[in-house]
C-alpha positions in Angstrom: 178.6 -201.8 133.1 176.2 -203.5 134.9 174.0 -206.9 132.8 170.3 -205.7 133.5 169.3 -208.1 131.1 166.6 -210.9 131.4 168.0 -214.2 132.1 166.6 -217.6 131.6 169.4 -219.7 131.2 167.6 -222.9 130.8 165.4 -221.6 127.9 167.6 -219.3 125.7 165.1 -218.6 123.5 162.8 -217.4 125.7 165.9 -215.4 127.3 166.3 -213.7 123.5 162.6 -213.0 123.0 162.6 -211.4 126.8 166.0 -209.4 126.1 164.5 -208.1 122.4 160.6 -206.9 124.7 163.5 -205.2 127.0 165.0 -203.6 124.3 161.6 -202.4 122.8 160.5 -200.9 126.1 163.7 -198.9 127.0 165.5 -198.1 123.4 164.1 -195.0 121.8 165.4 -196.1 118.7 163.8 -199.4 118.5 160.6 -198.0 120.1 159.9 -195.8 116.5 160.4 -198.7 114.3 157.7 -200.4 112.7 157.2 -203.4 110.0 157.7 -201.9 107.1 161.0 -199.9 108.7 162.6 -202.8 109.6 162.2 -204.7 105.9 165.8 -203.3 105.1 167.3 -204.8 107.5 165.5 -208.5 107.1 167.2 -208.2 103.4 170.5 -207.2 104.4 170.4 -209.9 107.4 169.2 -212.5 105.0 171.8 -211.7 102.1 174.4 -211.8 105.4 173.5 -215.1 106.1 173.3 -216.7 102.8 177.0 -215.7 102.8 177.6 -217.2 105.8 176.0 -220.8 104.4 178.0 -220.2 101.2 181.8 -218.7 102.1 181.5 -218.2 105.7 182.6 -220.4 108.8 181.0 -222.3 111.7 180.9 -219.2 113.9 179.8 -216.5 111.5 176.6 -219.0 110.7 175.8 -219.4 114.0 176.3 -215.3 114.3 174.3 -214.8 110.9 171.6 -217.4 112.4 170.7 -215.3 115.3 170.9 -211.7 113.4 168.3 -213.2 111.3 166.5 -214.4 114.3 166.8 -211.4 115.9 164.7 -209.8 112.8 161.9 -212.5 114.0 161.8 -211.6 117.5 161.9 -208.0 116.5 158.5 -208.5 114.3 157.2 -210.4 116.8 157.6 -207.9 119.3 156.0 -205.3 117.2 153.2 -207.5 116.7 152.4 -208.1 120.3 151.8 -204.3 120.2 149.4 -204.1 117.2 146.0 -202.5 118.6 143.8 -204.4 116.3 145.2 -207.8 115.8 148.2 -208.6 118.1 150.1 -211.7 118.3 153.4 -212.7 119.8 156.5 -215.4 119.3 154.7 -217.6 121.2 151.6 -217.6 118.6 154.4 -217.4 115.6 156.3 -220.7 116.9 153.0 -222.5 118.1 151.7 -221.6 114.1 154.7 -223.0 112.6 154.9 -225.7 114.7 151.2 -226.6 114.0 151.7 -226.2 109.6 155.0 -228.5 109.9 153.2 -231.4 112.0 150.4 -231.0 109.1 152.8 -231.2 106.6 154.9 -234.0 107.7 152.2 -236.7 108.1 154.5 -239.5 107.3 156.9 -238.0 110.5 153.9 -237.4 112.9 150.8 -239.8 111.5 150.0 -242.6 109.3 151.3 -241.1 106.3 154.0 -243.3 104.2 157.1 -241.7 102.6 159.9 -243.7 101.3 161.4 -241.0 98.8 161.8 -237.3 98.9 159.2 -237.1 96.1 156.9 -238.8 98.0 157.6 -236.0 101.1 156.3 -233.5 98.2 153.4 -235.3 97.1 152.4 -235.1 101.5 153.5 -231.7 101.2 151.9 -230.1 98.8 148.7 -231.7 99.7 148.9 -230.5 102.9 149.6 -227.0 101.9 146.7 -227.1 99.1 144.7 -227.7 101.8 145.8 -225.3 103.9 145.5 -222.5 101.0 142.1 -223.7 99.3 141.1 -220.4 99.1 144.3 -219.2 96.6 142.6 -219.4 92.8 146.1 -219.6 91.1 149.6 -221.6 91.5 151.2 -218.1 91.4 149.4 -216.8 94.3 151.5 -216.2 97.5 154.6 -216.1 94.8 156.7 -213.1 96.1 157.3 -211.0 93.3 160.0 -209.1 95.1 162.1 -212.3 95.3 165.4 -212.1 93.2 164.6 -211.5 89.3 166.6 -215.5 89.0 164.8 -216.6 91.6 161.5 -215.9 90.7 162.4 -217.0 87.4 163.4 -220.0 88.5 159.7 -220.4 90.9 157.6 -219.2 87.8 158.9 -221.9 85.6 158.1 -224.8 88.3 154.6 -222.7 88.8 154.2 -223.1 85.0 155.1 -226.9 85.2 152.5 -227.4 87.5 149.8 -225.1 85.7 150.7 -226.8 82.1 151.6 -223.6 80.6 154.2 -223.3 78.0 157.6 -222.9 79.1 160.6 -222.0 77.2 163.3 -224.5 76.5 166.2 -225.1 78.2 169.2 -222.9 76.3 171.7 -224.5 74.6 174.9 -223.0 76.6 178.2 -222.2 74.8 181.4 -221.7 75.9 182.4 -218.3 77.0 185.9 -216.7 76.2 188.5 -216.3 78.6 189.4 -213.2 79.4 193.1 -212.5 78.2 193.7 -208.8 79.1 192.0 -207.5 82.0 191.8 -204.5 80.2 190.1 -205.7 77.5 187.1 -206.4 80.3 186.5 -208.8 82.9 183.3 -210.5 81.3 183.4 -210.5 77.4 179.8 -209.2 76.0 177.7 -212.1 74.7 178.1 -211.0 70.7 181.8 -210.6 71.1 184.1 -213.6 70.3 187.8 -213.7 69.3 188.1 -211.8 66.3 185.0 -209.3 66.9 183.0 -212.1 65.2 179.4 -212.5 66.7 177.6 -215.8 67.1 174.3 -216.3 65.8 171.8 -216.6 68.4 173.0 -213.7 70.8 170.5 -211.4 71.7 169.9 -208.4 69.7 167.3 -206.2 72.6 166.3 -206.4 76.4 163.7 -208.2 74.8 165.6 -210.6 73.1 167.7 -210.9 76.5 165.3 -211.4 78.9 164.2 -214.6 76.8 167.8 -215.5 76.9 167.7 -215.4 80.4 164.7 -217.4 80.9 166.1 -220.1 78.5 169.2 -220.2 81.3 167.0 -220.4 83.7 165.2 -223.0 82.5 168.2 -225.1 81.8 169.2 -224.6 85.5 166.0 -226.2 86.2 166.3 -229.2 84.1 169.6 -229.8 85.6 168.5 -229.4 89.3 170.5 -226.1 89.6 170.2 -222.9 91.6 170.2 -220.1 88.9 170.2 -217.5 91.8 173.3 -219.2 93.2 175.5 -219.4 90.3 175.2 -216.3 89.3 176.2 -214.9 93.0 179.3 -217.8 92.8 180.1 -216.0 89.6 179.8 -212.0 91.0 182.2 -213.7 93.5 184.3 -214.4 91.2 184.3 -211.0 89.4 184.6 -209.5 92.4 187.9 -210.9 92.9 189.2 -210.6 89.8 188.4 -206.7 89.8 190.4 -206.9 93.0 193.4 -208.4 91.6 192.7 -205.7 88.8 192.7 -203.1 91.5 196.2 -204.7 93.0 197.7 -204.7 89.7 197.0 -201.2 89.1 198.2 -199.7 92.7 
């Protein structure tokens, strides 16, 4: 097969933007996507990745890095296309390289920073600045991020608007699981015995407050709710493997 790629072998990156404008001019299939099509893919590249950081070696990061980048150029390239208001990679990278210099005026001005909470106190000015025209903490706060997630955002939103917050939950400790067949997670009102334990949620209302309580307590303790719970699926997701083993 003969390489009819673009090469620029001192400037890779320009070599992957010119191979992805290739790809949009001569693949029929990537010549019907659009923005919005290719939002499935950005999520399943993204969950790929955070894999990668979290279980996965040297060379799948590296992969996962440039599948994600990949979903950049890709945008981009659509973009550059757009009849009314078209930019390019170039313009992406020369915009983010303009917000970070703003942002990091103790790295490229006068600016003094001596701890990372004195970074944020530079950063957040900067980016109030930047978005003087938002009327709310909770604007440009995704509401398709992860339920946990935005959990997790809203409660530092709230902490910076002054608004009530729930407390932080005051955790148990959870059963083990003795018989796989008995289940793999024990419901919250069941405890040895059948008894139930005062304080369990009795609705989805009563849950989701639950939830935010956890949440909350991640927060206090500098945790990633989001995170823990994926370690945890992990978890279950091997145990109902070695369920499925057992029962081959």
């Amino acid at each position: 097969m003969t390489d009819a790629r673009p090469h620029d072998a001192a400037d890779p990156l320009r070599e992957a933007a010119d191979v992805m404008r290739a790809v949009r001019d001569r693949c029929v299939w990537t010549q019907q996507i659009d923005h919005r099509a290719l939002v499935p893919y950005l999520v399943e590249e993204s969950a790929e990745l955070i894999d990668a950081v979290e279980e996965g070696s040297r060379d799948e990061l590296r992969e996962e890095l440039g599948d994600l980048l990949w979903q950049v150029l890709f945008h981009a390239e659509i973009a550059s296309r757009d009849a009314d208001a078209p930019f390019d990679i170039d313009d992406v990278a020369r915009g983010l390289t303009d917000k970070m210099v703003r942002r990091h005026p103790h790295v490229f001005g006068d600016a003094v920073a001596n701890t990372p909470e004195e970074v944020l106190v530079h950063w957040n000015a900067a980016k109030a600045a930047e978005k003087s025209a938002r009327t709310s903490v909770l604007d440009g706060v995704s509401e398709r991020m992860p339920s946990l997630a935005l959990a997790q955002k809203l409660l530092s939103k709230a902490a910076q608007a002054g608004a009530p917050r729930p407390d932080p939950a005051r955790p148990h400790a959870v059963d083990e699981t003795v018989e796989i067949s008995q289940g793999l997670v024990p419901p919250l009102s069941s405890r040895p015995g059948g008894a139930s334990v005062d304080g369990d949620p009795r609705s989805e209302s009563e849950l989701g407050e639950a939830l935010l309580a956890l949440v909350a307590t991640a927060r206090a303790n500098g945790w990633d709710a989001e995170r823990a719970l994926r370690e945890r699926l992990r978890g279950l997701e091997r145990d109902i493997r070695a369920a499925e083993a057992i029962g081959r």
